[in-house]
C-alpha positions as CSV (number, residue, x, y, z in Angstrom):
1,X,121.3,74.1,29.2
2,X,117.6,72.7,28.5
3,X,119.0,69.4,27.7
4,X,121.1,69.3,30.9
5,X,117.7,70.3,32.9
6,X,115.7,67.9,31.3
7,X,118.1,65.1,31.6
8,X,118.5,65.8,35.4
9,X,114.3,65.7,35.4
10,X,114.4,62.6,33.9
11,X,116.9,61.0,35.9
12,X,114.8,62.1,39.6
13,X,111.6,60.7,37.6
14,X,112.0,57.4,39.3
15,X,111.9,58.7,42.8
16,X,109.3,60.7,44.9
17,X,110.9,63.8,44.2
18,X,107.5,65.2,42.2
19,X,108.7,67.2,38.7
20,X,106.9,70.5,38.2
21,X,105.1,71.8,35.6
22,X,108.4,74.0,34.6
23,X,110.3,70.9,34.4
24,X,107.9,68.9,32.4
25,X,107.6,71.8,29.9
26,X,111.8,72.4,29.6
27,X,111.7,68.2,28.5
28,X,109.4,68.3,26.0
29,X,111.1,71.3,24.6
30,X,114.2,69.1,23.9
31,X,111.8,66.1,22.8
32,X,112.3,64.3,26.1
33,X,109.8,62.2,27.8
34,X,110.1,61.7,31.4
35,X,107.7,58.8,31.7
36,X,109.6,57.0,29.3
37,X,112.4,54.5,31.2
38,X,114.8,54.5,28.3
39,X,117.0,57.4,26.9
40,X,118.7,57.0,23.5
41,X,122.1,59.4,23.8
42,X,123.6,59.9,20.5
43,X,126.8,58.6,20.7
44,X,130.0,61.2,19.1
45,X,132.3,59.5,16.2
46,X,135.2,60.6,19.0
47,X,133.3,59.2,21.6
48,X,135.7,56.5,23.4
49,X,133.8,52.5,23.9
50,X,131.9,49.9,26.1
51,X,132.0,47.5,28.1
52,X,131.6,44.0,26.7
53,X,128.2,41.8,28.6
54,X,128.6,39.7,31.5
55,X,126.5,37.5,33.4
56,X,124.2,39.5,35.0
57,X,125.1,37.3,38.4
58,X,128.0,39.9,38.2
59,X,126.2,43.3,38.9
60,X,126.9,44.9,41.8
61,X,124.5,43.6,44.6
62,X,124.6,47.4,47.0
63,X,122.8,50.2,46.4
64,X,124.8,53.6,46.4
65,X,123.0,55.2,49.1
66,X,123.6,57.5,52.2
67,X,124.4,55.1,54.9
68,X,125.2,51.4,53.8
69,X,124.1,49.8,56.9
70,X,121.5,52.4,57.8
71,X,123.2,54.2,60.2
72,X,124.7,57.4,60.8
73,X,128.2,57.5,59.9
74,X,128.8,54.3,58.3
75,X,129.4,53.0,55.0
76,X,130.6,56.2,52.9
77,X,132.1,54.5,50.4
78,X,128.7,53.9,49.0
79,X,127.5,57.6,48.5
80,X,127.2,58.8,52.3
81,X,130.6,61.1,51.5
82,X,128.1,63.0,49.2
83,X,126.0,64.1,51.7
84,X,128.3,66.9,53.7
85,X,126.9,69.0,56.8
86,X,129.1,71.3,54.4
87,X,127.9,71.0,51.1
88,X,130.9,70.0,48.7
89,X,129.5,71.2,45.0
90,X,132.0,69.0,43.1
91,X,132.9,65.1,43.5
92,X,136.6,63.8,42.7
93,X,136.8,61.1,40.5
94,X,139.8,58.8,40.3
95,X,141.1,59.2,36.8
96,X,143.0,56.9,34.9
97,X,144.1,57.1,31.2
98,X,141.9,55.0,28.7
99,X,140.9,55.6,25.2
100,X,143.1,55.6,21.9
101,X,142.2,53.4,19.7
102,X,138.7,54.9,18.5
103,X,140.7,58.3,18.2
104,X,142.7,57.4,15.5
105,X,140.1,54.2,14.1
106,X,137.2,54.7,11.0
107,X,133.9,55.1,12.7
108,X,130.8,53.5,11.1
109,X,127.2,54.0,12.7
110,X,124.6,51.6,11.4
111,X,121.1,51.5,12.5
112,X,120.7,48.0,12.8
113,X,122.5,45.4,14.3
114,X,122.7,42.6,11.1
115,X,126.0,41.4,9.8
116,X,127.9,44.1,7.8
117,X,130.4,42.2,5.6
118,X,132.7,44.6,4.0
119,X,134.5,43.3,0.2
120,X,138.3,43.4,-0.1
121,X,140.6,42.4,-3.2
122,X,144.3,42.2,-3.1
123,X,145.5,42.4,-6.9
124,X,148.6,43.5,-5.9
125,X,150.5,40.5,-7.3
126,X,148.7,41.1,-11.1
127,X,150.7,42.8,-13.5
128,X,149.5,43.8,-17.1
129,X,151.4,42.4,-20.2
130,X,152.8,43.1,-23.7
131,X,151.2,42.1,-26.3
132,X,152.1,41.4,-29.9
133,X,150.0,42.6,-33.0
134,X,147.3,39.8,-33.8
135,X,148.4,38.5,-30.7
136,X,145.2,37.0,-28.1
137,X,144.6,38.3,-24.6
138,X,145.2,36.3,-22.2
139,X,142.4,36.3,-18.7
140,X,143.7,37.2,-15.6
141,X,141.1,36.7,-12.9
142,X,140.2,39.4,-9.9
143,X,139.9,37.5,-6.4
144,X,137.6,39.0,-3.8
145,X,137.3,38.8,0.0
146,X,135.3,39.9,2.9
147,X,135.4,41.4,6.2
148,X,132.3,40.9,8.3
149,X,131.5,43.6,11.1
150,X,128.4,42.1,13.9
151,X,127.5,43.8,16.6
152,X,128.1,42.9,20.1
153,X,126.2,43.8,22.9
154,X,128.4,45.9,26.2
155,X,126.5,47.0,29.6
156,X,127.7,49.2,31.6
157,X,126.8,47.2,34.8
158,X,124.0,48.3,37.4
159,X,124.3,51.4,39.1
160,X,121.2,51.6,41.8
161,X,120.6,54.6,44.0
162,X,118.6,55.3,47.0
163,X,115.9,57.6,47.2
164,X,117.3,59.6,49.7
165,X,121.0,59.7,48.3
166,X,119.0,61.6,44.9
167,X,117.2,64.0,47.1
168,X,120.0,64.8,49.9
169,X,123.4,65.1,47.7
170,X,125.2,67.9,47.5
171,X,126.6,67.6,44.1
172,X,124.6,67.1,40.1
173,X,124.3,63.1,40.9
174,X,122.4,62.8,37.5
175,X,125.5,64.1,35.1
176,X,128.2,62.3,37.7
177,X,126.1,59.0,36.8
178,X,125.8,59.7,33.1
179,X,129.4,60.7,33.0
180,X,130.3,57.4,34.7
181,X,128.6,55.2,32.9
182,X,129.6,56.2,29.6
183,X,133.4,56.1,30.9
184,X,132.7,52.4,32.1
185,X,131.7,51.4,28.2
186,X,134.7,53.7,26.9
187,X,137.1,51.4,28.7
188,X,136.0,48.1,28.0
189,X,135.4,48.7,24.3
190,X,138.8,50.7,24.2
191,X,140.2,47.4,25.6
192,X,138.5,44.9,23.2
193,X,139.2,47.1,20.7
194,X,143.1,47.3,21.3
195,X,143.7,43.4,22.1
196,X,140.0,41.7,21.6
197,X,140.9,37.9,20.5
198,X,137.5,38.2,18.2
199,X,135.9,35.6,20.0
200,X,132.7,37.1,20.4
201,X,134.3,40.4,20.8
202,X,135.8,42.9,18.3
203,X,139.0,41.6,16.7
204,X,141.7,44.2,18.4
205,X,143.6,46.1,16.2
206,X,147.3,44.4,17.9
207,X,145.3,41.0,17.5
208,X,144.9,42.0,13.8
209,X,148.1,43.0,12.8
210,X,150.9,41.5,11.1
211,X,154.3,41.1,12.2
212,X,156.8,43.7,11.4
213,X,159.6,43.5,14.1
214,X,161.3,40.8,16.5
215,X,163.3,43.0,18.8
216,X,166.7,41.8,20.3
217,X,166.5,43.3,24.1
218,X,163.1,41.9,26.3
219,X,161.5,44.8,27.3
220,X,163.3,47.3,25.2
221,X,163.7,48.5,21.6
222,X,166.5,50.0,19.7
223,X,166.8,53.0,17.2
224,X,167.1,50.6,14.4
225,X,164.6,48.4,15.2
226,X,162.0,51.4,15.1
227,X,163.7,52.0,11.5
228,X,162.9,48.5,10.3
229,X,159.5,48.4,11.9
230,X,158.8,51.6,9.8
231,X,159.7,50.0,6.6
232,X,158.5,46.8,7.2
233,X,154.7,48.9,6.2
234,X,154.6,49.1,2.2
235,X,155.0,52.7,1.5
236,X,152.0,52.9,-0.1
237,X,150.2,52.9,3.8
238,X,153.1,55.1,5.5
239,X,151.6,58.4,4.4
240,X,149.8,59.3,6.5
241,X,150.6,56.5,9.4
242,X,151.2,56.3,13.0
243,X,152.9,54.7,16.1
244,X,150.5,53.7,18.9
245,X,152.0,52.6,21.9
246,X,151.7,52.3,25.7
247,X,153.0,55.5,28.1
248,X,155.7,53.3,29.6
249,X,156.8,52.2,25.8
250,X,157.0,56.4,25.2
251,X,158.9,56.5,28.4
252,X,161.6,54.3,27.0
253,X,161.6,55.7,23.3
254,X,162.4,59.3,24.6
255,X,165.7,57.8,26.0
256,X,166.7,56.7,22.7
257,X,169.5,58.7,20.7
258,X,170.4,58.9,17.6
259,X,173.7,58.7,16.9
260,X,174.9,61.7,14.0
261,X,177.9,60.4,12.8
262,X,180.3,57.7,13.6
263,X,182.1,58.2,17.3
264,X,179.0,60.1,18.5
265,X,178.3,59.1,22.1
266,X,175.9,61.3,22.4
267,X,173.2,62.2,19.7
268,X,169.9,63.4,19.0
269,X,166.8,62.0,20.3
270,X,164.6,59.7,18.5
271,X,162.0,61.0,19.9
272,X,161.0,65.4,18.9
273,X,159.0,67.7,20.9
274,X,156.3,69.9,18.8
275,X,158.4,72.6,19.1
276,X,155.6,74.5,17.0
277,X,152.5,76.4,17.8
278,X,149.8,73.1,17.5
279,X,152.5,70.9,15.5
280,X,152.3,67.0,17.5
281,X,155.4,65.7,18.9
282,X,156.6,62.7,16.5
283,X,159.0,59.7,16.8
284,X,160.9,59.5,13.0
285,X,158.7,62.4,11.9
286,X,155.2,60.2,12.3
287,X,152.7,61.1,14.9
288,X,151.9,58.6,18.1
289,X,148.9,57.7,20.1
290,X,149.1,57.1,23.4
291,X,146.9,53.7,24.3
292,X,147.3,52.0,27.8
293,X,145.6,48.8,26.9
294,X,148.6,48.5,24.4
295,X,150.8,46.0,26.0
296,X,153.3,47.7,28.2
297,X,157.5,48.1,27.6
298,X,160.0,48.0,30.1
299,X,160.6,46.8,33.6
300,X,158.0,45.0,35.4
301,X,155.5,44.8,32.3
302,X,154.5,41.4,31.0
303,X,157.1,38.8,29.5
304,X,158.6,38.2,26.4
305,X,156.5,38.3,23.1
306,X,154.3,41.1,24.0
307,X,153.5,43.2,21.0
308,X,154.5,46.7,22.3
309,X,154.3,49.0,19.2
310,X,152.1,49.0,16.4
311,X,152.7,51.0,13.5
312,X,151.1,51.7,10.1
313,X,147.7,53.1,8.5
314,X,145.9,53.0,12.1
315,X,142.7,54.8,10.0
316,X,142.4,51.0,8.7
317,X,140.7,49.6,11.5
318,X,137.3,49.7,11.5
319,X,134.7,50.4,14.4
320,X,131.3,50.0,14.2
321,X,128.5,51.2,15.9
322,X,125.2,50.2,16.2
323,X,122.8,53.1,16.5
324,X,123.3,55.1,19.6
325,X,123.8,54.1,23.6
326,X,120.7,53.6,25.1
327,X,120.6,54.7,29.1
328,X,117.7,52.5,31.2
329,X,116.0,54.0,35.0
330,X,114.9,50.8,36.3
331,X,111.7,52.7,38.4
332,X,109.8,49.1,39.9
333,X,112.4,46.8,40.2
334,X,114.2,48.1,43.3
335,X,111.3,50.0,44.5
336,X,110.2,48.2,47.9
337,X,113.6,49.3,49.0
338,X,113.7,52.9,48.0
339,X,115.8,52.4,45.0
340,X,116.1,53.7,41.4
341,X,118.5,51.8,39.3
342,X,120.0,53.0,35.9
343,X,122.0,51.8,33.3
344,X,123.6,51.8,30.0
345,X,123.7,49.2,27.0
346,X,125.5,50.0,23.5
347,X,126.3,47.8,20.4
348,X,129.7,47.7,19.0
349,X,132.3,45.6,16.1
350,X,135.6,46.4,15.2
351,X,138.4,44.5,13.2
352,X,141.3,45.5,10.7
353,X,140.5,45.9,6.9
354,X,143.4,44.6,5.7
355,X,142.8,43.4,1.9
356,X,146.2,41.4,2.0
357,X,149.3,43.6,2.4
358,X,148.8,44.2,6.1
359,X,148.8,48.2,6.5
360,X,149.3,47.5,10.6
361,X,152.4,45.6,11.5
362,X,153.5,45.1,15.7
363,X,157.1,45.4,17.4
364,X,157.2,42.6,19.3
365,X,159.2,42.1,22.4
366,X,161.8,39.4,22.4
């Protein structure tokens, strides 16, 4: 609870609102300077990712505030709804699914930003050899190879607030804006870590992987094509692995029976409900994470040649972080018009360690 107190301190700091001697003494308890304009927050190895940096030309130019144009009644959208003759205590936020791909990744933390190559080898095709009495070995070289993790920079944009919309709302304005901010880096990193073409931005995980299936019905799959997507991953990464896919793919996979014997019109579904207490549902016994920047299945997503379902040792990929995200209050430079501005930067890489025999492969779409 200190933490929360001292993080809503720190975030009024930059307006006239003056902090009290209790306030100042529940900060430095948690180690917590409210002078300081930068906040480190630790980041959690579950935590979802960040946005990747624009131009700055691209921040948003209004200040959240009570009244956009100054007077009464107008301009709500920009933080007058907050400010109720009624005081409302909570704020609705439009949800929408995001996240996946750093549930089921290997998180690194690092705490500096260089180059982190990581070795690989693929000796797969070496076998040893008989060998005579008296007879001479023969050399057999190992080959090595590296993946190299950087560390790009993601904002969460500009978030600027007026004085008066800090002192006057109804609701805890400091957690809403820390809550949001985080989300807005969750959602681009969740993207570029999904489909990022690794063009200064992570190498996504469908980008990375390897081609297991060519399906046979545009946007649809069939029971054996799911079959020959599993085994196209060497068994060696199928303990163990998973599906990851896009709601509307799930949607269509749950309509897919399998037929029992021969004649059956009917069958059982591919798809299997976690019947038991905590037990996952599965699709051909594996597990499945649910990631809407996967490319979408079905009517009205994309055309052909979208890679719908990946499959395989999802662990593989690698996500890196770099140190924690660090939260800015911008105090002076919006000042002359009653405005506090804050926002977040964090430092991110992620790409596939695949030493040569491909432990993700895709379902693509015909």
């Amino acid at each position: 609870m200190d933490r929360l107190d001292a993080f809503r301190s720190w975030f009024r700091a930059g307006s006239d609102q003056p902090i009290s001697a209790e306030e100042r003494a529940i900060a430095l308890r948690v180690g917590l300077n409210l002078d300081s304009r930068r906040m480190r927050l630790v980041l959690p190895s579950t935590a979802l990712r960040s946005v990747h940096r624009e131009d700055v030309k691209d921040w948003e130019s209004r200040a959240q505030s009570v009244h956009a144009d100054g007077s009464p009644g107008g301009g709500g959208e920009e933080g007058g709804f907050l400010v109720a003759n009624e005081a409302i205590r909570e704020l609705e936020i439009a949800l929408l699914r995001f996240g996946g791909a750093r549930e089921v990744s290997t998180v690194i933390r690092t705490g500096t930003g260089g180059d982190l190559p990581w070795p690989t080898s693929d000796d797969t095709s070496n076998k040893g050899a008989l060998l005579a009495e008296n007879a001479e070995h023969t050399e057999l070289a190992v080959h090595f190879q590296s993946m190299t993790l950087e560390a790009f920079k993601y904002t969460s944009r500009l978030i600027k607030v007026s004085v008066e919309l800090m002192q006057d709302s109804s609701i805890d304005f400091a957690a809403t804006i820390g809550r949001l901010l985080g989300e807005r880096l969750g959602r681009i990193t969740n993207e570029h870590f999904t489909t990022g073409d690794g063009s200064s931005k992570p190498n996504g995980i469908v980008t990375a992987s390897t081609l297991g299936v060519t399906g046979s019905l545009g946007a649809s799959v069939t029971y054996n094509e799911i079959v020959d997507l599993e085994h196209s991953v060497d068994p060696a990464y199928r303990n163990g692995a998973r599906f990851m896919f896009h709601d509307d793919t799930l949607k269509i996979l749950k309509k897919i029976r399998v037929p029992q014997f021969s004649g059956d019109t009917t069958g059982q579904p591919l798809w299997q409900s976690g019947l038991a207490f905590r037990s996952p549902d599965t699709i051909l016994g594996y597990g499945y994470t649910i990631n809407q920047d996967m490319p979408q299945m079905g009517p009205g997503s994309p055309s052909g040649g979208d890679k719908s379902i990946l499959f395989g040792q999802l662990s593989k990929y690698h996500i890196r972080d770099v140190r924690d995200i660090t939260l800015l209050r911008l105090d002076e430079r919006f000042a002359e018009f009653g405005q506090v501005a804050f926002l977040a930067f964090s430092r991110h890489d992620g790409d596939l360690l695949d030493a040569g025999t491909h432990p993700v492969k895709y379902f693509i779409n015909a």
